[in-house]
C-alpha positions as CSV (number, residue, x, y, z in Angstrom):
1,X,-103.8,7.8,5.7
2,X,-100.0,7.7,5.4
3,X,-97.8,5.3,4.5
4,X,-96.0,5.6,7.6
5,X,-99.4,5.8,9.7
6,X,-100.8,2.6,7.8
7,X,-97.3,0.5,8.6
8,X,-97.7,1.6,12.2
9,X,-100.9,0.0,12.7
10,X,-100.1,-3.1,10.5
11,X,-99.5,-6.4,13.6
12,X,-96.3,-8.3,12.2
13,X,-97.6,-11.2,14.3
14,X,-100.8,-11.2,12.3
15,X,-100.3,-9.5,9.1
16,X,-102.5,-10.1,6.3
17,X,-101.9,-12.3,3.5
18,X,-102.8,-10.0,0.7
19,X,-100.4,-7.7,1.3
20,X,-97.5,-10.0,0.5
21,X,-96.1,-9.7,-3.0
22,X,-94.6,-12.8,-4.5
23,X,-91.9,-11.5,-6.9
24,X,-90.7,-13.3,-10.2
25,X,-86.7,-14.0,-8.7
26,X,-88.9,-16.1,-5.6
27,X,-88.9,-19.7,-7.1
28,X,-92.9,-21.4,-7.7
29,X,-94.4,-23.6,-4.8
30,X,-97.2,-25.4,-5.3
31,X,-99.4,-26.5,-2.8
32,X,-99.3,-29.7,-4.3
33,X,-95.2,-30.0,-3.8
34,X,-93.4,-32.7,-2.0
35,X,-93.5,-31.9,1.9
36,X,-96.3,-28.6,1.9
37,X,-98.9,-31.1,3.0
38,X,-96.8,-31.9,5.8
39,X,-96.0,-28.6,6.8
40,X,-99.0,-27.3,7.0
41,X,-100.2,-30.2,9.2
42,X,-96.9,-28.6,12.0
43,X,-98.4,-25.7,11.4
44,X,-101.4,-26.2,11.8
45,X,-100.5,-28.4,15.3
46,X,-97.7,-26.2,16.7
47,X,-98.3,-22.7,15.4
48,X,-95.9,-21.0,13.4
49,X,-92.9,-21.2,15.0
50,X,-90.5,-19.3,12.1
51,X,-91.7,-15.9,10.7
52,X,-92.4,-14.8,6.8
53,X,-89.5,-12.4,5.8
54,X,-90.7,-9.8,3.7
55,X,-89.5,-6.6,2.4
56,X,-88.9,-3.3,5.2
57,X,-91.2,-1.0,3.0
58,X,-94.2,-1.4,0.7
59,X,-93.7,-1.0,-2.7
60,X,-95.4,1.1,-5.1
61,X,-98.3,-1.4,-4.9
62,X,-99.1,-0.7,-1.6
63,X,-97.8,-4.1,-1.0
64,X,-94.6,-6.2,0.8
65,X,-92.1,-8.5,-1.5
66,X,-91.7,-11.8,-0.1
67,X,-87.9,-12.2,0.8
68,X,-88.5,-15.8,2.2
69,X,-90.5,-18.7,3.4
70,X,-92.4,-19.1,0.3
71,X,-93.6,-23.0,1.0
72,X,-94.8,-21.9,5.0
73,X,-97.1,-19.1,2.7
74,X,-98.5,-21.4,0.9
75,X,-98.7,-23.9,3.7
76,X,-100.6,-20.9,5.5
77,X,-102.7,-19.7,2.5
78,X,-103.5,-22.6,0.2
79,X,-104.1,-25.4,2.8
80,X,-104.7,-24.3,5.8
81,X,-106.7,-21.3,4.5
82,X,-105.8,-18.4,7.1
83,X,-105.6,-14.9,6.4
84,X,-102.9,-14.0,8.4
85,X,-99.1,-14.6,9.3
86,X,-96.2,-14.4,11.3
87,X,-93.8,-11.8,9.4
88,X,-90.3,-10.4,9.9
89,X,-89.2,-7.6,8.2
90,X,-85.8,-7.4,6.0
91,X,-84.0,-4.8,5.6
92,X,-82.5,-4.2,1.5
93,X,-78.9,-4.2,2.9
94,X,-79.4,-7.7,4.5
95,X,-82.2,-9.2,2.1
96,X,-79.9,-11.1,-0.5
97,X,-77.7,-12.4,2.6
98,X,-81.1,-13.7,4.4
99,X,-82.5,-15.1,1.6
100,X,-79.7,-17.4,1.2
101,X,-79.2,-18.2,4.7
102,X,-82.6,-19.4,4.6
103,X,-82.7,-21.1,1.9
104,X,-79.3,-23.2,3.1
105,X,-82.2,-25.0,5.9
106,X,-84.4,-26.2,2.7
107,X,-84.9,-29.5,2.4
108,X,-85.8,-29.8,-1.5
109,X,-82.3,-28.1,-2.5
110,X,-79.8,-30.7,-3.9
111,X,-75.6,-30.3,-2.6
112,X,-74.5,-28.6,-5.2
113,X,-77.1,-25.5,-4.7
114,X,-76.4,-25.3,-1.5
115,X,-72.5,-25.6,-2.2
116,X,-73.4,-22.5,-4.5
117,X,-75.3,-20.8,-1.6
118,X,-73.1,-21.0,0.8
119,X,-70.9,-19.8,-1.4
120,X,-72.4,-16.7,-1.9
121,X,-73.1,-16.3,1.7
122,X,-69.4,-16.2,2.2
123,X,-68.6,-13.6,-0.6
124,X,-71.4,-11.4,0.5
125,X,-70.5,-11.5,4.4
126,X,-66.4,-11.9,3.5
127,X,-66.1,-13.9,6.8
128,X,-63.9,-17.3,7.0
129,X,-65.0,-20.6,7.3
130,X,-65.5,-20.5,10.7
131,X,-67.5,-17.3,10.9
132,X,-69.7,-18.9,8.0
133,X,-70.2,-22.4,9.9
134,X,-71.9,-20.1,12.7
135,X,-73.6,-18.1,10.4
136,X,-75.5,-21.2,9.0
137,X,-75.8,-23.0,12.5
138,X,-73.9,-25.5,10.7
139,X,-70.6,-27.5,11.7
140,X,-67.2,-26.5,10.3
141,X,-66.8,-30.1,8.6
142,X,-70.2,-29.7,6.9
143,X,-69.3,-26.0,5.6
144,X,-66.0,-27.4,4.4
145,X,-67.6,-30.7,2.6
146,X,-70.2,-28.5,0.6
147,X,-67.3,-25.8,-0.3
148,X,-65.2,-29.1,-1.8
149,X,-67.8,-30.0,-3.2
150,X,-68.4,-26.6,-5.1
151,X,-64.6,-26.6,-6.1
152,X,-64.4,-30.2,-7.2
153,X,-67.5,-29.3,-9.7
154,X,-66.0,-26.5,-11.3
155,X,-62.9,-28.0,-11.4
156,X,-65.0,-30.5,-14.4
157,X,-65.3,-29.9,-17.8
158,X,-68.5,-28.0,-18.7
159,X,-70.0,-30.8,-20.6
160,X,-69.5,-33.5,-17.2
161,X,-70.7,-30.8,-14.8
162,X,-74.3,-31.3,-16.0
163,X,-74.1,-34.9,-16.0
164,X,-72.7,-34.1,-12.5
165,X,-75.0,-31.4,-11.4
166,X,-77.6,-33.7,-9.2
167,X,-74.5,-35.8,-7.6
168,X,-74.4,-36.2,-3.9
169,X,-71.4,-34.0,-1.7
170,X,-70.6,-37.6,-0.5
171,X,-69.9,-38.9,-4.3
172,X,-68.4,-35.8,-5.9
173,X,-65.5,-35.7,-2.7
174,X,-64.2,-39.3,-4.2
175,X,-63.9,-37.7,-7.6
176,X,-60.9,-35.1,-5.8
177,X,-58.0,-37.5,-7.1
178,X,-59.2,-39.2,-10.2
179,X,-57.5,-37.7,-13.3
180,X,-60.2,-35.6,-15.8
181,X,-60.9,-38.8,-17.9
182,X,-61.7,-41.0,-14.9
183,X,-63.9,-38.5,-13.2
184,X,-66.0,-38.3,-16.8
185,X,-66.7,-42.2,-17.1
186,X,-67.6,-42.4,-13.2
187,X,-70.2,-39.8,-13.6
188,X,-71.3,-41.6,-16.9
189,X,-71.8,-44.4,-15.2
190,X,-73.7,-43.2,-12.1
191,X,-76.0,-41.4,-14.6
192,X,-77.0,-44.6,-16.3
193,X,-77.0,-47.0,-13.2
194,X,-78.4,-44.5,-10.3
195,X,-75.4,-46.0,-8.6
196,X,-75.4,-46.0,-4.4
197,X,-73.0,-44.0,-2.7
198,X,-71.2,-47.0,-1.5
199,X,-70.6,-48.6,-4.5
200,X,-69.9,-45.1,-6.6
201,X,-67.0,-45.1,-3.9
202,X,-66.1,-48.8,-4.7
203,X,-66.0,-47.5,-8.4
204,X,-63.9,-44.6,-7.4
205,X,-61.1,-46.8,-6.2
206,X,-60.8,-49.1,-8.9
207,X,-59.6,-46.1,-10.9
208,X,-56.7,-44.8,-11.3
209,X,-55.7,-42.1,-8.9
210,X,-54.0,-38.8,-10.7
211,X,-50.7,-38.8,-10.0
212,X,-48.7,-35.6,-9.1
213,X,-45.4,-34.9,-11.2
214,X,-42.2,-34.5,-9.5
215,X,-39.0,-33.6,-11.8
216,X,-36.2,-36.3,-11.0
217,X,-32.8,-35.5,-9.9
């Protein structure tokens, strides 16, 4: 049979399991992950309501690389124990663009990675902040706090960015103002404390605020 004769008769509404490759650049989900259990107890109640996005063409395998939804495969696979899924295929033009889209709606991502999604999102697409908002199904506000967010972290030294890697987009905004030094101890602090966000912003404005230089007449 054909390759094009076997894809014609495969159901993308109930396409087998074992046809879905898991590449090495799709990040490891256990079934045993924070949240799978629950999802497969949706699924297993309502259906599967959002589709598997694999790969337009088989690859020299015979097989489909995932593209996304690795935690509702597992969900499907290792839990519940079906043989079968809901699938959508992806183009390769689009595949890097709906990857991160989808992976903007995870839950276990912290701000920062999906500052850094988003991010790429917009240099992939080249749309404006608008355009991107819509993209996402997100409001304009929250695409412009995670951007801030993403600039306010590079701004930082390399050595605070990894103490700084895991903080909120609601802490790292009140670090915007405070001059290099002040930002450093803050993050110090949160990192041995596990401070709230309220009183990380009640530390914030006990520091001094950087001030901008203006050349006297």
């Amino acid at each position: 049979m054909s390759s094009k004769s076997r894809l014609a008769l495969l159901d993308d509404s109930n396409f087998p399991i074992g046809l879905i490759e898991v590449g090495q650049n799709i990040r490891d989900v256990s079934e045993k992950e924070e949240g799978i259990k629950e999802l497969a107890d949706s699924i297993k109640q309502y259906g599967q309501l959002e589709p598997i996005g694999i790969e337009f063409d088989e690859n020299e395998n015979g097989k489909f690389k995932l593209v996304y939804g690795h935690r509702r495969l597992i969900a499907i696979s290792k839990i519940l124990k079906e043989k079968n899924v809901k699938v959508v295929r992806v183009s390769s033009d689009n595949r890097v663009e709906t990857q991160l889209i989808e992976n903007i709606h995870r839950k276990d991502l912290t701000d920062l990675e999906l500052a850094k999604a988003l991010k790429k999102i917009q240099e992939q697409t080249k749309c404006n902040r608008k355009e991107l908002a819509k993209i996402v199904s997100k409001s304009i506000d929250w695409v412009d706090s995670k951007l801030i967010h993403l600039k306010t972290f590079e701004s930082l030294s390399e050595e605070t960015q990894k103490k700084a890697k895991n903080l909120s987009t609601d802490k790292i905004k009140v670090l915007k103002n405070l001059p290099e030094e002040e930002k450093e101890n803050l993050i110090q602090r949160d990192n041995e404390k596990n401070l709230s966000t309220k009183k990380f912003k009640e530390e914030a404005k006990k520091q001094k605020p950087r001030r901008l230089g203006f050349s006297k007449r």
